[in-house]
C-alpha positions in Angstrom: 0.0 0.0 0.0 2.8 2.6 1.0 4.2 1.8 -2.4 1.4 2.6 -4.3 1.1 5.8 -2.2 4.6 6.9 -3.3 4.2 5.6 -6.5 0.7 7.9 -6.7 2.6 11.1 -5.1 5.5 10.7 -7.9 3.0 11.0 -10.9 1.1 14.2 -9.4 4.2 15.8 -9.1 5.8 14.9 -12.4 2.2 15.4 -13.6 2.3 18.7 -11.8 5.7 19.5 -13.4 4.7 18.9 -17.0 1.4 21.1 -16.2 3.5 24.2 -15.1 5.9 23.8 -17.4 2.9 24.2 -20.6 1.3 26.9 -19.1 4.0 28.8 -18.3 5.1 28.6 -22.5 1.6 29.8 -23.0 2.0 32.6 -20.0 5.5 33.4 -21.3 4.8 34.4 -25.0 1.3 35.6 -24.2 2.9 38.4 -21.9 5.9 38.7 -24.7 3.3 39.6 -27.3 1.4 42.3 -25.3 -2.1 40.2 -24.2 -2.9 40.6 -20.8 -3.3 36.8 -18.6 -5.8 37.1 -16.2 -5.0 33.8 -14.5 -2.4 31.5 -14.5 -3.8 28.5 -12.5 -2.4 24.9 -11.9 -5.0 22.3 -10.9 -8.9 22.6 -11.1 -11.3 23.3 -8.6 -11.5 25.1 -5.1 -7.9 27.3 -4.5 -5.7 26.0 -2.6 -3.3 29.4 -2.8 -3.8 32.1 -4.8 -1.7 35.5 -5.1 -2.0 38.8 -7.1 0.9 40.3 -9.0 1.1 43.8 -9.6 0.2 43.6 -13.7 -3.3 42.0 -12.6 -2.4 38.0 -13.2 -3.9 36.0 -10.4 -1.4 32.9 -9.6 -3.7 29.7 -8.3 -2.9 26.5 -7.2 -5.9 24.5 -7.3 -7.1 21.5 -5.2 -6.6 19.1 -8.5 -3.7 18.6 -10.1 -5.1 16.8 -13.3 -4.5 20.4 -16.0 -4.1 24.0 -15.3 -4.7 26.8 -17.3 -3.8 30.3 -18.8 -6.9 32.4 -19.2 -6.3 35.4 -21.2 -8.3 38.9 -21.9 -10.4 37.7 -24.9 -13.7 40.4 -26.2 -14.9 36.7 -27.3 -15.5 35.4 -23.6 -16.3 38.9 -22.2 -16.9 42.9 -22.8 -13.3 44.1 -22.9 -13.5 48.2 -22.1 -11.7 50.1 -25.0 -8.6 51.1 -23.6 -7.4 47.6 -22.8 -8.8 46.3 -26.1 -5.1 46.3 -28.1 -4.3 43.8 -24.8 -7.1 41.3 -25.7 -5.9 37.9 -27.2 -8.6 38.0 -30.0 -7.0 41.3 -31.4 -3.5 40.2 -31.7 -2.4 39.0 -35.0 -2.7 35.4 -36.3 0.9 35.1 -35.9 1.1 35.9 -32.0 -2.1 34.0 -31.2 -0.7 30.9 -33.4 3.0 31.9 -31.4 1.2 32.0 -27.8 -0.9 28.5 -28.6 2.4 26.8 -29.7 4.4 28.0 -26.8 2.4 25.2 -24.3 3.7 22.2 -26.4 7.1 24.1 -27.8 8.1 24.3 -24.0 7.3 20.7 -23.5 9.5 19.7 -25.9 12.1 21.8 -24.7 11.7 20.1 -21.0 12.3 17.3 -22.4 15.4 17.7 -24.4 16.6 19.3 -20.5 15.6 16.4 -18.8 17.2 14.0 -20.9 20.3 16.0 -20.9 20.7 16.2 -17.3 20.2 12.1 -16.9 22.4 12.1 -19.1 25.2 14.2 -17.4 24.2 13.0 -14.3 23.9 9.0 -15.3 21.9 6.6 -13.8 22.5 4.0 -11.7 22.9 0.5 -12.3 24.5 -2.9 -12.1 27.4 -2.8 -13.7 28.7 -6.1 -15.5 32.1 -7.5 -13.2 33.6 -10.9 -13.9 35.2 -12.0 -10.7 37.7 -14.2 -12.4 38.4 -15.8 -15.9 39.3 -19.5 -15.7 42.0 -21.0 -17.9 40.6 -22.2 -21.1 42.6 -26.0 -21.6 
């Protein structure tokens, strides 16, 4: 049973890492290309922690950890008042928006070359074949 615990805990929090790690490609470009994020949350349901920066963006951790989510200003979802219209995701050109939906997979990808690089440099453990002696061949 503890196993199965453990073994539970390790894929929330790898799950947990490959969930920040998208979102934050989408948060990243989305704030590079000028649209305002309204939310950047990890986990659905009930907050578990929330904080406010100073640009607006609401940081939650939510009570589960099975997606997460950027949301964006969009005029699409609500009324967007004019003078933070040129923030909005659905005004941005084709080329940011397609930019700021790639970036979630692009920085995936870019994990994972990281990840394999550092087991690689760091190695993993294992048996390593030793022959205790050779005996004479006759």
């Amino acid at each position: 049973m503890l196993s199965f615990l453990w073994d539970l805990a390790s894929f929330i929090v790898a799950l947990g890492v490959l969930i920040t790690v998208h979102e934050f490609g989408h948060f990243w470009v989305a704030r590079r290309c000028g649209v305002r994020v309204e939310r950047f949350s990890i986990g659905f349901g009930k907050a578990l922690w929330r904080r406010t920066d100073k640009l607006g963006t609401e940081y939650v951790i939510a009570l589960i950890p099975l997606g997460g989510y950027v949301k964006m200003l969009d005029e699409r979802a609500e009324p967007v008042v004019p003078e933070l219209r040129h923030h909005a995701f659905n005004n941005k050109s084709v080329g940011q928006r397609a930019a700021i939906i790639a970036a979630g997979p692009v920085a995936n990808f870019i994990f994972a070359i990281f990840a394999y690089w550092l087991v690689f440099i760091i190695g993993v453990p294992g048996v390593r074949p030793v022959v205790g002696e050779i005996a004479a061949i006759r």
